[in-house]
C-alpha positions as CSV (number, residue, x, y, z in Angstrom):
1,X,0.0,0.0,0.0
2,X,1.1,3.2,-0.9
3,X,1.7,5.6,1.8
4,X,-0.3,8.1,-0.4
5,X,-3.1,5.5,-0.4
6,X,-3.0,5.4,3.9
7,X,-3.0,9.0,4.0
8,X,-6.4,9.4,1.9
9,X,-8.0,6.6,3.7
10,X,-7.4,8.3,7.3
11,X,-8.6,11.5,5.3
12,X,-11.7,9.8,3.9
13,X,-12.4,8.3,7.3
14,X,-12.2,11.9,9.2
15,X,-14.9,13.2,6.7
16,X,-17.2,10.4,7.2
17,X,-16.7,11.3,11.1
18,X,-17.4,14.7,10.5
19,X,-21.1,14.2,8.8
20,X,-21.7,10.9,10.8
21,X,-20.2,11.1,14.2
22,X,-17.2,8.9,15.9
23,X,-19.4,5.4,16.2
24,X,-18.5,2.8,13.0
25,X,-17.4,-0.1,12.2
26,X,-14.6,-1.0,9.4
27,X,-16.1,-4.1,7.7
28,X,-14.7,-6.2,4.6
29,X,-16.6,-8.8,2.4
30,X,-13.7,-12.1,2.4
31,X,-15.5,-13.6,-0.5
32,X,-15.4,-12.9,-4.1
33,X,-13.2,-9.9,-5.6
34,X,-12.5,-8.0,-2.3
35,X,-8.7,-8.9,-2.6
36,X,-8.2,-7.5,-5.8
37,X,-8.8,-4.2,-4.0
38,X,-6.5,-3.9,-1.7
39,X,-6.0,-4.1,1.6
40,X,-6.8,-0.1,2.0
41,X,-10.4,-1.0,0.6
42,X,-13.2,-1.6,3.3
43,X,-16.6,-0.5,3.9
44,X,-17.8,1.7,6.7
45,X,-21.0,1.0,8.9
46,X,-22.5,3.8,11.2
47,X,-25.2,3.2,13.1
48,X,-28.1,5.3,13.6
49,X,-27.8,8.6,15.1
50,X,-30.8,10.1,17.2
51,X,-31.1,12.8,14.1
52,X,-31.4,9.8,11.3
53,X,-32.7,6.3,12.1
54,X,-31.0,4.5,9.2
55,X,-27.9,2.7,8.9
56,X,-25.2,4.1,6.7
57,X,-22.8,2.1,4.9
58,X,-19.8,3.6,2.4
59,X,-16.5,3.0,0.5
60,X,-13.6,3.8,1.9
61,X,-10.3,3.0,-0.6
62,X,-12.9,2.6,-3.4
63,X,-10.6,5.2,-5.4
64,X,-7.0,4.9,-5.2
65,X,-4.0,8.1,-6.0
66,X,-3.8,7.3,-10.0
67,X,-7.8,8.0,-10.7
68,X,-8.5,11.5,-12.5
69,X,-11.6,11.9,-10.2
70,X,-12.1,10.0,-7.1
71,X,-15.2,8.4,-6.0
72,X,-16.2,7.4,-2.8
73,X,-20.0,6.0,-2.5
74,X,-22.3,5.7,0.5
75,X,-26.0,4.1,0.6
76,X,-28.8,3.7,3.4
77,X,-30.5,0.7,4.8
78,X,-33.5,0.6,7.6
79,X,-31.7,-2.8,9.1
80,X,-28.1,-3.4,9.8
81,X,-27.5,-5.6,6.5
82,X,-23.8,-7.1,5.7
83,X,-25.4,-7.9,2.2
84,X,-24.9,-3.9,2.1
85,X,-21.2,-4.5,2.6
86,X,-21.0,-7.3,-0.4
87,X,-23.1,-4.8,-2.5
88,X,-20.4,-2.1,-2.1
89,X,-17.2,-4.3,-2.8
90,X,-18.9,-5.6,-5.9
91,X,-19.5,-2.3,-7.1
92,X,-16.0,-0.7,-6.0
93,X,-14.4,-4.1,-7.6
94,X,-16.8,-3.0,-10.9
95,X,-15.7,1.0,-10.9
96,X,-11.5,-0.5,-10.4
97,X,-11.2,-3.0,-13.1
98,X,-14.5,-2.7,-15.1
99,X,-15.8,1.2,-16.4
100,X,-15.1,4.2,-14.2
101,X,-17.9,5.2,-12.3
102,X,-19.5,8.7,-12.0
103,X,-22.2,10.7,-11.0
104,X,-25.6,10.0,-12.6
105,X,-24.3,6.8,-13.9
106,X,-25.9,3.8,-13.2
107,X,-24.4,0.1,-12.4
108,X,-26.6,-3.4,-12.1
109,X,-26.3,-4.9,-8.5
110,X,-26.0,-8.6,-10.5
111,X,-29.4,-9.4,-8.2
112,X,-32.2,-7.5,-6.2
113,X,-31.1,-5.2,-3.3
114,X,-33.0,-8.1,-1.4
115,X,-34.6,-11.4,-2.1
116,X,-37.8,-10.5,-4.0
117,X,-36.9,-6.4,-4.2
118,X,-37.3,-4.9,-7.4
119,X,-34.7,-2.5,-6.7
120,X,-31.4,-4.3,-8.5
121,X,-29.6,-1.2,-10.0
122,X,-27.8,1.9,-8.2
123,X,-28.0,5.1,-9.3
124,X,-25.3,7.2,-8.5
125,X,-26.5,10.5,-7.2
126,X,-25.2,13.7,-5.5
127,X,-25.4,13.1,-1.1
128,X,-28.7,15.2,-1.0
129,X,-29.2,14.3,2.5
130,X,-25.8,15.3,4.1
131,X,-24.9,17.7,1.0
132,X,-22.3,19.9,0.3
133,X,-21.1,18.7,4.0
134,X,-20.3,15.3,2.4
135,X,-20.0,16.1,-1.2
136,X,-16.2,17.1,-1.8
137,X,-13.1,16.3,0.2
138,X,-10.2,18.6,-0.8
139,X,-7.1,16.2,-0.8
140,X,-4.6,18.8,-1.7
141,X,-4.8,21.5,-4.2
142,X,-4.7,19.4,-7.1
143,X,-7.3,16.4,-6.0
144,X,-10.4,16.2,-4.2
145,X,-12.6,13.2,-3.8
146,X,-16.2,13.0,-4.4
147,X,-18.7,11.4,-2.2
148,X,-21.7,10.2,-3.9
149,X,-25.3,8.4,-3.1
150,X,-25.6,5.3,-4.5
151,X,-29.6,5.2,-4.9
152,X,-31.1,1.5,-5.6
153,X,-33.7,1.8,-8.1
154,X,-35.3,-0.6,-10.7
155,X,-34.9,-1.7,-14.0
156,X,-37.8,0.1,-15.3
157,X,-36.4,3.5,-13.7
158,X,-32.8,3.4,-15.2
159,X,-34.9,3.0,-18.5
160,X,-36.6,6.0,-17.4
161,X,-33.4,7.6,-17.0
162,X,-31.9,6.6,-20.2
163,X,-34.7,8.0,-22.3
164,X,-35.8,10.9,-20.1
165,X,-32.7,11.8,-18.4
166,X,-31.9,12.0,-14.5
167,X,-33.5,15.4,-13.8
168,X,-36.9,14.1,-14.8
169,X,-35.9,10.9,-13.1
170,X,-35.4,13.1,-9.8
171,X,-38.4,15.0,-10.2
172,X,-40.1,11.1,-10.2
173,X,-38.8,10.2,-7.0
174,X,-39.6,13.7,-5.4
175,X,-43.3,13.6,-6.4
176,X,-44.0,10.4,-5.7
177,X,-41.7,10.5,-2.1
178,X,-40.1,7.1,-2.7
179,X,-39.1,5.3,0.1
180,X,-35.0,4.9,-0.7
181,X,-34.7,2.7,2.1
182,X,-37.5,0.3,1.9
183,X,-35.7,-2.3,-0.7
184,X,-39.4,-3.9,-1.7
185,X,-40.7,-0.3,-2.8
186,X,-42.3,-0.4,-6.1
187,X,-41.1,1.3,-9.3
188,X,-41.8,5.0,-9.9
189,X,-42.4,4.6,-13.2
């Protein structure tokens, strides 16, 4: 590892703390790819906080020194779920050694969110629930690292997306006030 590499993952975990508090836990899936990541990828878990009753699980390492921009992704679950820990390595293995990923694009889970969900893509979005707060992490003055919401949606609402773009895709899930944490939530569309 890099010492460039430990430096960004103390600095990726002191922003997490800083939207999420000081309670986590550093978790790693032992199956499939997660070794091809290296041993400064894990995922974080923060319990719920009196101010939001959800658990919160991210990427820490997903990103490494060489990538032009740096992605770090988070996602929420009502139940303290290790599958959310699996879901996160197979999408940091994908964005490493598959196609870089970005804001607004999406990525197939491979399976539903949860047995019988309908929810089996993630959308990558900005953090609208922590914001600007969680958004950007200025490394230095040439890199900073972007912190986005992965967003499990449905097959029939990254069609939506492809033919009627995100914004009207977001304007969906604000009218309708989907539930993002309720895995078995029908489709908006």
């Amino acid at each position: 590892m890099m010492e460039h590499d430990i430096n960004n993952k103390r600095q990726i975990i002191s922003h997490y703390i800083s939207v999420w508090g000081r309670e986590y836990r550093c978790l790693t899936w032992d199956d499939g790819p997660f070794q091809e990541l290296g041993e400064d990828f894990s995922i974080l878990e923060f319990p719920p906080q009196k101010s939001r009753t959800m658990w919160t699980y991210a990427t820490c390492g997903m990103s490494n020194a060489t990538n032009k921009n740096p992605v770090e992704l988070h996602l929420f679950s009502a139940d303290r779920d290790e599958f959310m820990v699996e879901l996160l390595t197979v999408v940091a293995h994908f964005h490493k050694f598959g196609e870089k990923l970005d804001l607004w694009h999406t990525v197939n889970f491979g399976r539903p969110w949860k047995l019988n969900s309908f929810c089996s893509y993630g959308l990558i979005s900005l953090p609208y629930l922590d914001g600007p707060n969680l958004e950007l992490l200025k490394i230095d003055d040439k890199k900073t690292i972007y912190f986005y919401w992965l967003i499990p949606v449905t097959k029939d609402e990254v069609a939506f997306k492809k033919e009627f773009g995100v914004e009207n895709l977001e304007e969906l899930f604000e009218n309708e006030r989907f539930d993002y944490i309720n895995p078995y939530r029908k489709s908006v569309v």
